[in-house]
C-alpha positions as CSV (number, residue, x, y, z in Angstrom):
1,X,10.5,-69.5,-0.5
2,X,13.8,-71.4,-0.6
3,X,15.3,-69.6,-3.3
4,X,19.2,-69.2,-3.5
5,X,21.5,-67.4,-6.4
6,X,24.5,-68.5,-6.8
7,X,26.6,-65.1,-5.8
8,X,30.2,-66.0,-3.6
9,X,32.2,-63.5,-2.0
10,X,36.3,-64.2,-1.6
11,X,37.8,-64.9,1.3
12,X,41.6,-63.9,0.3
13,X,42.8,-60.6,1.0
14,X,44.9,-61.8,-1.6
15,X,42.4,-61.9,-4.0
16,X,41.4,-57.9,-3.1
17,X,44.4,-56.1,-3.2
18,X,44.7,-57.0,-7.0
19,X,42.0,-56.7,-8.9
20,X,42.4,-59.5,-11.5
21,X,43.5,-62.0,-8.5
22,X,40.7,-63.9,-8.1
23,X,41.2,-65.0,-11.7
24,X,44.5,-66.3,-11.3
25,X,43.7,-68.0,-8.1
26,X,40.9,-69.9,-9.4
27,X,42.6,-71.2,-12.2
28,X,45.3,-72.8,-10.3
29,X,42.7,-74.5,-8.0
30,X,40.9,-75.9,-11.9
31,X,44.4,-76.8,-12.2
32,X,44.8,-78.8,-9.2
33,X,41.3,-80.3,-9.4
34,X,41.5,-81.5,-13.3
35,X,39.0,-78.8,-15.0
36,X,39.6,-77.6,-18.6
37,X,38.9,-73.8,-18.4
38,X,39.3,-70.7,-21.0
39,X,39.9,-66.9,-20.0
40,X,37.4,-64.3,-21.8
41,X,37.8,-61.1,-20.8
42,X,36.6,-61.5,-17.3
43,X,34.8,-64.1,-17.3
44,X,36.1,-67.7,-16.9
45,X,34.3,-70.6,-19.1
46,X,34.9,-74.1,-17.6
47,X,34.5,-78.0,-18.6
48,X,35.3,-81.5,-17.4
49,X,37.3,-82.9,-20.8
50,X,37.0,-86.2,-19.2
51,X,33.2,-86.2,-19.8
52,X,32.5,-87.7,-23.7
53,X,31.3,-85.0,-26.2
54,X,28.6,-84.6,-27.5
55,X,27.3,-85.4,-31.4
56,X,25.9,-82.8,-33.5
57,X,24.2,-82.7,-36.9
58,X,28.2,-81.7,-38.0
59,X,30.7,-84.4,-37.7
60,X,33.4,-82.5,-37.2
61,X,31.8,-80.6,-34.4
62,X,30.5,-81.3,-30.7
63,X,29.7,-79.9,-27.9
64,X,30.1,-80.2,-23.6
65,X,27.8,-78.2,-21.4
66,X,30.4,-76.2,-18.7
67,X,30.4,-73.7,-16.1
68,X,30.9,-69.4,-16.8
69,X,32.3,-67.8,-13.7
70,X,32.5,-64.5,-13.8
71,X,32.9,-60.9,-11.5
72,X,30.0,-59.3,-10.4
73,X,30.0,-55.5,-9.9
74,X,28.7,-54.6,-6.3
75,X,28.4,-51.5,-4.2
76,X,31.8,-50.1,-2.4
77,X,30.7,-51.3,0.4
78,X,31.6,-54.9,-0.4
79,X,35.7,-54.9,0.1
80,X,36.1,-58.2,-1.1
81,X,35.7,-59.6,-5.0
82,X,32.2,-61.1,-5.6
83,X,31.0,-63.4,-8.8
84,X,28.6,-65.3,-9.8
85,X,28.0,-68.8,-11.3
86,X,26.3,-69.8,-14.2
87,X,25.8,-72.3,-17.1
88,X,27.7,-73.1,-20.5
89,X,27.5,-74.7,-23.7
90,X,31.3,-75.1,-25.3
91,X,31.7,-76.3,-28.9
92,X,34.6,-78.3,-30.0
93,X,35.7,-78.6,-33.8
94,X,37.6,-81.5,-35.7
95,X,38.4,-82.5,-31.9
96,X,40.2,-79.8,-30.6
97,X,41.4,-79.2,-27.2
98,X,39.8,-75.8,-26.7
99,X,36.2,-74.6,-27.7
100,X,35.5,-72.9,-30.9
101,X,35.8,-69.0,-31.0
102,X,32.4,-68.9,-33.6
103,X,28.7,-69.0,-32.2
104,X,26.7,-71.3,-32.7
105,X,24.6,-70.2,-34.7
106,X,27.5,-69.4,-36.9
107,X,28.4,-73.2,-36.5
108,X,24.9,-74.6,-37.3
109,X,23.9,-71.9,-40.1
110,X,23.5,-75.1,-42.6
111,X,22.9,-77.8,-40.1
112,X,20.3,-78.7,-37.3
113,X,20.9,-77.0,-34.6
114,X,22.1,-79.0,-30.9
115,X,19.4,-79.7,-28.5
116,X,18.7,-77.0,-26.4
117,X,20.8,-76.4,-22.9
118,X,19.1,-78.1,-20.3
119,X,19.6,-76.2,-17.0
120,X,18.4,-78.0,-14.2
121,X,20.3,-81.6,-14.5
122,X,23.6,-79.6,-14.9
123,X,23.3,-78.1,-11.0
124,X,25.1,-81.4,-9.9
125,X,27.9,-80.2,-12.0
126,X,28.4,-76.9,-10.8
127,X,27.5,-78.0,-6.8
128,X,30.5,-80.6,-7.3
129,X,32.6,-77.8,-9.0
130,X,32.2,-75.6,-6.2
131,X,32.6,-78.0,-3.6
132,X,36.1,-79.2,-5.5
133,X,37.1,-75.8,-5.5
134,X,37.1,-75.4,-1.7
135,X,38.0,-78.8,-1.2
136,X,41.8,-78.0,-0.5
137,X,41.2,-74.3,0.3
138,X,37.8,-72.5,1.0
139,X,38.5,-69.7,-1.8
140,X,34.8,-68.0,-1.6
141,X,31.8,-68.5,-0.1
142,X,28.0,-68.1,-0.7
143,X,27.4,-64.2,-0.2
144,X,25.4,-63.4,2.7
145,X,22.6,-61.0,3.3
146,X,20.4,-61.0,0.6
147,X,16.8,-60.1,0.8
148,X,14.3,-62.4,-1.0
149,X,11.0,-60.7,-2.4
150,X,8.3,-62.6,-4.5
151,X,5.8,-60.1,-6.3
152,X,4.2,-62.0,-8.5
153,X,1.2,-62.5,-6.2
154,X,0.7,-58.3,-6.8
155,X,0.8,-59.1,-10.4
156,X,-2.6,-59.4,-11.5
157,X,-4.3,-61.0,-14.8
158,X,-7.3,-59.4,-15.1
159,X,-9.9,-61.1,-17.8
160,X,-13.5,-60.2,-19.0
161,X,-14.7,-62.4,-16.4
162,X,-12.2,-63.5,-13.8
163,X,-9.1,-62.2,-11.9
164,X,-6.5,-64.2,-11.0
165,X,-2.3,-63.0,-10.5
166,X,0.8,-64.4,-12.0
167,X,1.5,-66.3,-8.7
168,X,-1.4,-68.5,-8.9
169,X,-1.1,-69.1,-12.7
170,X,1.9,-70.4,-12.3
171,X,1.4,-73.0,-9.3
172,X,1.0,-75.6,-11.6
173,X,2.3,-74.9,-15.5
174,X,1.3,-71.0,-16.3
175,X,1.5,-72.2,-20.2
176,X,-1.5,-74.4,-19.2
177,X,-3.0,-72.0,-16.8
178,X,-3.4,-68.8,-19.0
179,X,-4.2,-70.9,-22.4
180,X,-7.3,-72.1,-20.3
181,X,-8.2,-68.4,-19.4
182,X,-7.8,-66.9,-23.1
183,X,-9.7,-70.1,-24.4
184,X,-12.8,-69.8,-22.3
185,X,-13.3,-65.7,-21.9
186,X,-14.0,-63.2,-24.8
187,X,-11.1,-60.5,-25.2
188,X,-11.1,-57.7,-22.5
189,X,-10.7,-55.1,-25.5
190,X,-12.0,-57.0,-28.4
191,X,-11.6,-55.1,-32.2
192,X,-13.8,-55.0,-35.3
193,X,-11.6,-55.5,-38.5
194,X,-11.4,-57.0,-42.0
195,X,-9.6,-60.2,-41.6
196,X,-7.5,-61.2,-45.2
197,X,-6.0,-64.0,-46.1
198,X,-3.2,-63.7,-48.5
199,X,-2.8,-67.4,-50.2
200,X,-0.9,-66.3,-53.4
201,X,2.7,-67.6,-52.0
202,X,1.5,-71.2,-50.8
203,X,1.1,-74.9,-52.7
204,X,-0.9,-75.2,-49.5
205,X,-4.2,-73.2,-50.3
206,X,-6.4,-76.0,-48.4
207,X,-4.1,-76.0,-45.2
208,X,-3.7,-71.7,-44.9
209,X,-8.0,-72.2,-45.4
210,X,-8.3,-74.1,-42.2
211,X,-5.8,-72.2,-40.6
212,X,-7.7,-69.2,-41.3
213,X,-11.2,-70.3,-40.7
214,X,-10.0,-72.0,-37.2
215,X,-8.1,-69.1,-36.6
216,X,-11.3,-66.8,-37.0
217,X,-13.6,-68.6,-34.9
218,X,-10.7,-68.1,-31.6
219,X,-12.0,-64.3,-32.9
220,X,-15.4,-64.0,-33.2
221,X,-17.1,-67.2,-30.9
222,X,-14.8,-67.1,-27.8
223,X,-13.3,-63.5,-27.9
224,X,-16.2,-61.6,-29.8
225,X,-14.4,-59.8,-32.5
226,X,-16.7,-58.7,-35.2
227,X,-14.7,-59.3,-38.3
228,X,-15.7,-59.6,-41.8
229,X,-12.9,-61.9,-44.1
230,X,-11.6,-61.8,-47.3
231,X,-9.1,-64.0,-49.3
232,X,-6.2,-62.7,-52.2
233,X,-4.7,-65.1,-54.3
234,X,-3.7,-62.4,-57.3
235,X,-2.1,-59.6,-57.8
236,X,-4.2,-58.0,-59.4
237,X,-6.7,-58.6,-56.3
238,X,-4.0,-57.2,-54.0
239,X,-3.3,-54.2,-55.8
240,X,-7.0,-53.0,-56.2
241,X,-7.5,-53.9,-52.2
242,X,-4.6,-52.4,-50.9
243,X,-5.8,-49.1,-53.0
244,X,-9.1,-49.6,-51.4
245,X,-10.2,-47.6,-48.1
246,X,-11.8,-50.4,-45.7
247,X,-10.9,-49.4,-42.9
248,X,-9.5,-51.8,-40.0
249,X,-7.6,-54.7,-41.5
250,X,-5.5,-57.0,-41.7
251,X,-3.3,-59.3,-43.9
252,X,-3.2,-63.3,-43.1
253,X,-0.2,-63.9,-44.6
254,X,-0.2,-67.6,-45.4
255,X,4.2,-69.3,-46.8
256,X,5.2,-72.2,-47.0
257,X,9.0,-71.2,-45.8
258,X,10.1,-72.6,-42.5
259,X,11.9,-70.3,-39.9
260,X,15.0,-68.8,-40.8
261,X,13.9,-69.5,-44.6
262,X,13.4,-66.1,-47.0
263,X,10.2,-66.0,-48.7
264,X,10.1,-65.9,-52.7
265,X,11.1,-62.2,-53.8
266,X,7.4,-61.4,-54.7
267,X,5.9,-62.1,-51.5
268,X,8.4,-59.5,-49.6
269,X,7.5,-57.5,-52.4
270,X,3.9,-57.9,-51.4
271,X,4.7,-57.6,-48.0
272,X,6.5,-53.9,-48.6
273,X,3.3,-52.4,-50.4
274,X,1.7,-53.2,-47.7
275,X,4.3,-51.3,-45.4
276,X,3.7,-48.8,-47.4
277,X,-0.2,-48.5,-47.5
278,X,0.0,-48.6,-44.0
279,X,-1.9,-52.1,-43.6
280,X,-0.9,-54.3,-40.6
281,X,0.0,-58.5,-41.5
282,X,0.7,-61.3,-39.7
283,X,2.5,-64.4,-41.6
284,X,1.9,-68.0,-40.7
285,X,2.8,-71.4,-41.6
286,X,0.6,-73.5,-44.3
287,X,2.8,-76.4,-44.0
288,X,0.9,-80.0,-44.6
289,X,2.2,-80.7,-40.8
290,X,0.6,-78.0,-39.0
291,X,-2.1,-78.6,-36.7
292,X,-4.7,-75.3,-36.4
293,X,-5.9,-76.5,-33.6
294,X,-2.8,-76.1,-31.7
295,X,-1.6,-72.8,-33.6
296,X,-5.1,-71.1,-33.4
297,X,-4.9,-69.1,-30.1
298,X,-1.6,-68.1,-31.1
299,X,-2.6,-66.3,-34.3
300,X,-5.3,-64.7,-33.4
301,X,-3.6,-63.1,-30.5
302,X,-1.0,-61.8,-33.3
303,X,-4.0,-61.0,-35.2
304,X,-5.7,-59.3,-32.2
305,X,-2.7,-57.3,-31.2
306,X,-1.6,-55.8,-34.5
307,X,-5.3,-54.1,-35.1
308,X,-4.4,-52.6,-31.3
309,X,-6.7,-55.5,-29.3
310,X,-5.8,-57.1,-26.3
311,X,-7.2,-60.2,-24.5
312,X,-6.7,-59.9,-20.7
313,X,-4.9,-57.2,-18.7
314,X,-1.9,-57.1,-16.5
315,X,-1.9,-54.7,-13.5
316,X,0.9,-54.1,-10.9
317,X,-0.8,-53.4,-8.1
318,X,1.2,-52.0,-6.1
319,X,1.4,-48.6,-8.7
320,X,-2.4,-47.5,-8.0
321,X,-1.7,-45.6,-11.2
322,X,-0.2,-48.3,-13.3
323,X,-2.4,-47.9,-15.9
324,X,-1.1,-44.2,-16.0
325,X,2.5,-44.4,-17.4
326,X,4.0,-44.6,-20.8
327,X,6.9,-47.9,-21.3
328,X,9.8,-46.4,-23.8
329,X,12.2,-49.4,-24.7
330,X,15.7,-48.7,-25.8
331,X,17.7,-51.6,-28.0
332,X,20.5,-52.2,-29.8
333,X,21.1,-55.0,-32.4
334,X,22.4,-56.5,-35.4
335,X,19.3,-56.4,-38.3
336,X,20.8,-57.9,-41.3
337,X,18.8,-55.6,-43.6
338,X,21.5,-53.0,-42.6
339,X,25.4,-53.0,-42.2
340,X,25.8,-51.2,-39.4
341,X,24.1,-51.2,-35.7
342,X,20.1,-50.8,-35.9
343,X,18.4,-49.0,-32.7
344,X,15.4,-49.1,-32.0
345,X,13.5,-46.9,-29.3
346,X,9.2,-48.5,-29.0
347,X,6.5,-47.0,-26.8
348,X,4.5,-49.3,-25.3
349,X,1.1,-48.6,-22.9
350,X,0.6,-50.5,-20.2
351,X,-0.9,-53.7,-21.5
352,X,2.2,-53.7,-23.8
353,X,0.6,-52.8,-26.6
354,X,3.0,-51.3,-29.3
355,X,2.1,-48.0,-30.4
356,X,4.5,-46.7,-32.3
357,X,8.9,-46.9,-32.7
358,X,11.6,-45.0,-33.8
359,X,14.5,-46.8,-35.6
360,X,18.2,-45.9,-36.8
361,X,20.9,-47.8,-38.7
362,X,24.8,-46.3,-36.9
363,X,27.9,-47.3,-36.6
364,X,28.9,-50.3,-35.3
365,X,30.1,-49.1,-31.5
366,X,27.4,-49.4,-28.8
367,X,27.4,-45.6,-27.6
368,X,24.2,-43.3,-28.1
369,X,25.2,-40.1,-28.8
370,X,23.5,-36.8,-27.8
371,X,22.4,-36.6,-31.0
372,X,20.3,-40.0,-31.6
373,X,19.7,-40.2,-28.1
374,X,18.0,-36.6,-27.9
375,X,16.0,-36.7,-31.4
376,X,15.0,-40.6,-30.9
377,X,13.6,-40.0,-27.3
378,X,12.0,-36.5,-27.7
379,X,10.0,-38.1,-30.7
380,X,8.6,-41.2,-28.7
381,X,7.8,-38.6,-25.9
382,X,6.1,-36.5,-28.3
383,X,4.1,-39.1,-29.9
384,X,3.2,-40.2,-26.4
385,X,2.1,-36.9,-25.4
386,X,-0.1,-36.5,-28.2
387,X,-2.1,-40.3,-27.5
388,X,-2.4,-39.5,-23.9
389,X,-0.6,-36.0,-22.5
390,X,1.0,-35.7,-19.0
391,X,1.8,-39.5,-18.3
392,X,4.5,-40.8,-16.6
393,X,7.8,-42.5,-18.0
394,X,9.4,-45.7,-17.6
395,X,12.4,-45.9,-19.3
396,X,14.3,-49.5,-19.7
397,X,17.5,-49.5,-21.4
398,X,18.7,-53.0,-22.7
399,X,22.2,-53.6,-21.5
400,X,24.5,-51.0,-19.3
401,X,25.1,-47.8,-20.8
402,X,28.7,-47.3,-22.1
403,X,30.7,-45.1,-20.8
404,X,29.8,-42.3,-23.1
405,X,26.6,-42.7,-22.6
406,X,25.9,-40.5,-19.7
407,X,22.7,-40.2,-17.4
408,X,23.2,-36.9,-17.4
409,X,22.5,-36.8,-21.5
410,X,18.9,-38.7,-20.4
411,X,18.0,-36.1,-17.4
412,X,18.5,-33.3,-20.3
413,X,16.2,-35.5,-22.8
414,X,13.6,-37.1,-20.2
415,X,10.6,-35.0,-18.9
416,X,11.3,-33.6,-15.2
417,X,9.2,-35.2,-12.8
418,X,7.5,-38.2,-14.3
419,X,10.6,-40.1,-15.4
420,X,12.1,-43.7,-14.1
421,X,15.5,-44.7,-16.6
422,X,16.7,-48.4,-15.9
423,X,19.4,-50.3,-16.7
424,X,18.1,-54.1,-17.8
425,X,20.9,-56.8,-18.3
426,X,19.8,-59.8,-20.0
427,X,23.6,-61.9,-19.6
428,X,26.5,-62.2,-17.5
429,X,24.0,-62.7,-14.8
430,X,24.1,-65.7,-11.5
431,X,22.3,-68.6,-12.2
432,X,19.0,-68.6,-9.7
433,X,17.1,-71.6,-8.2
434,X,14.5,-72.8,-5.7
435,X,15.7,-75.9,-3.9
436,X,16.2,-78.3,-7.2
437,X,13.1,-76.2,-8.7
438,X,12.5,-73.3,-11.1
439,X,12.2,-70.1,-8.4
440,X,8.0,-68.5,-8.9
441,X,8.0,-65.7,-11.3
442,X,8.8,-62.4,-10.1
443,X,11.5,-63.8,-7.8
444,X,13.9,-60.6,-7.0
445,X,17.2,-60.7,-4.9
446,X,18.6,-57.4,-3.3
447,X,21.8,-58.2,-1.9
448,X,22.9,-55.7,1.1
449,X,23.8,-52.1,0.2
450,X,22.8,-52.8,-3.4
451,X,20.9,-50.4,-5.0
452,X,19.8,-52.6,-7.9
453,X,18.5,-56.5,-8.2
454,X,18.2,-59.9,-9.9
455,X,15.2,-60.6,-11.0
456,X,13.7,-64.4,-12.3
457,X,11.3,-63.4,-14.5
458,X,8.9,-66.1,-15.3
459,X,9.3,-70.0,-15.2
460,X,10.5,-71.9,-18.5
461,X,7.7,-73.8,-20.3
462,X,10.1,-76.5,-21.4
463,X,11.0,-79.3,-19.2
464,X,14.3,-79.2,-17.3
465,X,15.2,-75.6,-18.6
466,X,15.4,-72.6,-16.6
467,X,15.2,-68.3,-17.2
468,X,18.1,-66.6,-17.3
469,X,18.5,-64.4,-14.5
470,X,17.7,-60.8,-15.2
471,X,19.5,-57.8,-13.7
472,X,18.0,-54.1,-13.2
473,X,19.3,-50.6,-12.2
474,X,17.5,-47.4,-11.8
475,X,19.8,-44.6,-12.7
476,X,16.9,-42.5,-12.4
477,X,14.0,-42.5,-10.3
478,X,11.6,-39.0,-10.2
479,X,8.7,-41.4,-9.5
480,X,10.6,-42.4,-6.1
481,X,9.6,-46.3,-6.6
482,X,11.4,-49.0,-4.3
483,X,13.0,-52.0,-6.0
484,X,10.4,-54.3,-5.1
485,X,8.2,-51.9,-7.1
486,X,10.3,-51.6,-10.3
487,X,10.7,-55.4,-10.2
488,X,7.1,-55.7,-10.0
489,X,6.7,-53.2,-13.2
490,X,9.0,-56.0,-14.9
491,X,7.4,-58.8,-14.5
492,X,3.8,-57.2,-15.1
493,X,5.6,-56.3,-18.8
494,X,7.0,-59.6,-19.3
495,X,3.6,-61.5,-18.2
496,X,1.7,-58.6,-20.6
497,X,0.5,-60.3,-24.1
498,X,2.6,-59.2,-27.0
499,X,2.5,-61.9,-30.5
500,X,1.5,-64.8,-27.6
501,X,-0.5,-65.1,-24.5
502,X,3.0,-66.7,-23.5
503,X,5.1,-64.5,-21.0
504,X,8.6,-63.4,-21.9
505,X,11.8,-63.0,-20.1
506,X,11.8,-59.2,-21.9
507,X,9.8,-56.2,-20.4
508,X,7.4,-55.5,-23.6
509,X,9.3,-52.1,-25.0
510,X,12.3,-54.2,-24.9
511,X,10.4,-57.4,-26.5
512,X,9.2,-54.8,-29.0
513,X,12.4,-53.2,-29.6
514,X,14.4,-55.8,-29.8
515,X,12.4,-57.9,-32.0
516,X,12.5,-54.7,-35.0
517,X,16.0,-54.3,-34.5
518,X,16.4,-57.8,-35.4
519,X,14.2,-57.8,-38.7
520,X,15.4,-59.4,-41.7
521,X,14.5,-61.2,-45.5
522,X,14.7,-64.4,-43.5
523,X,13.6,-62.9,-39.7
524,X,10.1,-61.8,-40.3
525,X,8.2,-62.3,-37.1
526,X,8.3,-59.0,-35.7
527,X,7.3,-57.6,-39.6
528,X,4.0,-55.8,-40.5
529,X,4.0,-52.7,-38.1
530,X,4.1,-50.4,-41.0
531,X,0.7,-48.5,-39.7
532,X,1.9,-47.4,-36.8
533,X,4.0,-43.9,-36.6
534,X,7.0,-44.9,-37.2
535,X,11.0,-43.1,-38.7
536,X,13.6,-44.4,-39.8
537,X,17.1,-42.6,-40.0
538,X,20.8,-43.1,-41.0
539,X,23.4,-41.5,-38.5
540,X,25.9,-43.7,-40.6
């Protein structure tokens, strides 16, 4: 392992007698060395205006990729400030001097969005960066005893018929690796179901057909599902089988909208009885350009995990009882469906399978009170309970708690004994690398005296790109489990299968969680959980 992250301690004793110091004295050395920067909050965003800008789909908008320097909390033990390094896309409008203050997806909402940030080629930037920085002066250097784990090789994959780990998936391109194991081994916990497609909402019929029928051999003749199929193309077909008792089932929900694109008014109507009646969908694309044969595995994994199915099995092994514990996740975001904060709490098992969420639309401050804190978790605990009573608890919060959100208001909430509550920060976090390579999945760094770590989840698929660097802090441990153990829970939850075979960057509650918050008319991937138990409250 030759993995580094880019964490620098100060040298000035200057710089840690005041604490906003090492701000000031960094931009005087951008100064001297010709870098454009900006100051947000505490974080410093940074760019080389002498580089050309970027074109757009917008004319009057472009864009450089920069540097974000910014302070990184650390035990007292550390006297000295300490940040961290990582990447930055700036966006200019009509040719201004300093980046534009809206997102870019606020930019782009009519346009094509910019080709992705590309990671890996920009390390030459931020290496000559540093290096200028220091050139005059040595300001900081690279922080020193940090202790490397890799536990991805205790992650395993376990199929119908073979067992491999995370570690060895990923030698070559995991994308590949795991597609090859869902593709030639029937589903670990195969499901019996009725199998609908829904073609009333697409000029497409022919396409959504083949989608369907390639879809449902993945099903039956490699993963053995027993399924029996069905196709609606009227209303009045829809209403009599939604009234019907079948049991297992579930809508194919074939549109021709793209991405980001709300479906005709009848179709969400559609797509609410079926909330209603308790009937699980999946929606897919019937577009003349798709391909089934690339988009088959895909939805039937949707398919296989919204009946409660699941293909293979992720195990950490160093948790003998791994299979024993309950996941709770705990998000906050912006749904458009409401006007204030959405929060969604989601109970995972240990395969990541979602069984069942509680949601609520507040006010738009980050802070949990007692109130929503103590009737949200003591529902998902109950409903846990009742699947599978006397489990144990892994809590994962996304984000830091604010500072009215105590620990003390989760000890009260939590059971006593079989509880672990973490901390799990997405951003804001140093960029991590292996030589001029992606680090292997399950890459943690514990810097001295910390009692919390980064954590590189799993490789990016796409080529030059890299995973952010995740962050994670137990803020309550009954269960007693080191950080090498807790970062192996993570990465066995972001490897576990959810709508793909594909691993995430997110733990599964939070993947879970954060993709419900997010629902919308025109963000429907995370729709048609409406059979699982479920609330919904206003606190506003």
């Amino acid at each position: 392992m030759n993995s580094s992250i880019y964490l620098f301690e100060f040298l000035s004793e200057q710089a840690t007698e005041d604490v906003g110091m090492w701000k000031e004295m960094l931009e005087k050395r951008l100064d001297a060395i010709g870098f454009d920067y900006e100051r947000i909050g505490n974080r410093l965003r940074i760019w080389d205006s002498r580089v050309a800008m970027k074109k757009t789909a917008r004319s009057d908008v472009g864009y450089r990729d920069g540097v974000e320097i910014f302070k990184v909390s650390m035990p007292k033990q550390y006297e000295r400030p300490v940040i961290g390094f990582n990447f930055s896309r700036l966006y200019f409008c009509d040719k201004e001097s300093h980046p534009a203050y809206q997102s870019a997806k606020e930019l782009f909402k009519n346009y094509e969005f910019p080709a992705v940030l590309r990671q890996l080629p920009l390390f030459a930037l931020l290496d000559k960066l540093i290096i200028k920085i220091n050139e005059l002066e040595v300001l900081f250097r690279p922080l020193q005893d940090i202790d490397w784990k890799c536990v991805s090789p205790n992650v395993a994959i376990d199929a119908s018929r073979e067992s491999t780990n995370v570690y060895n998936l990923s030698e070559q391109q995991y994308a590949s690796s795991i597609l090859a194991l869902v593709r030639k081994q029937h589903a670990l916990h195969p499901i019996s179901f009725e199998m609908v497609l829904i073609d009333a909402f697409t000029n497409n019929k022919q396409k959504a057909t083949e989608v369907a029928s390639k879809t449902s051999q993945v099903l039956v003749n490699d993963w053995h599902c027993s399924i029996s199929k069905k196709r609606i193309s009227t209303k009045d077909d829809f209403e009599a089988w939604i009234n019907s008792e079948n049991g297992a089932r579930v809508g194919f929900f074939a549109l021709d909208t793209k991405k980001g694109e709300r479906p005709p008014q009848a179709a969400i109507e559609w797509m609410r009885s079926m909330e209603e009646a308790k009937i699980p969908y999946s929606l897919f694309s019937a577009a003349p350009e798709v391909n089934p044969i690339y988009t088959r595995h895909g939805n039937a994994m949707h398919l296989l995990t919204k009946v409660g199915g699941f293909h293979f099995q992720v195990n950490a092994l160093s948790i003998p009882d791994y299979q024993d514990h309950w996941f709770i996740g705990l998000d906050l975001g912006y749904g458009s469906q409401y006007k204030g904060k959405c929060v969604v709490v989601s109970l995972t098992d240990s395969n990541g399978v979602l069984k069942c969420f509680w949601r609520a639309v507040k006010n738009l401050d980050e802070t949990l009170n007692q109130e929503i804190l103590q009737e949200a978790i003591t529902w998902i605990v109950g409903q846990a309970d009742s699947f599978k009573p006397g489990l144990k608890f892994v809590v994962i919060r996304d984000g830091r708690c604010p500072h009215h959100e105590t620990i003390d208001n989760y000890k009260k909430i939590l059971p006593p004994g079989r509880s672990l509550f973490l901390e799990y920060t997405k951003t804001h976090n140093p960029v991590m690398i292996d030589g001029k390579v992606q680090p292997d999945p399950g890459t943690i760094a514990i810097p001295k005296y910390s009692a919390e770590a980064f954590l590189f989840t799993a490789k990016a698929s796409q080529k030059n790109m890299l995973t952010a660097t995740t962050r994670f802090r137990p803020k309550i441990n009954d269960l007693g489990y080191s950080l090498e153990q807790i970062g192996e829970i993570l990465t066995a939850l972001c490897f576990s299968s959810k709508l793909s075979f594909q691993p995430s960057s997110l733990p599964a509650p939070i993947y879970w969680a954060d993709g419900i918050a997010s629902l919308s008319n025109i963000n429907l991937q995370f729709a048609g959980w409406g059979h699982l138990p479920s609330i919904t409250r206003d606190f506003r």
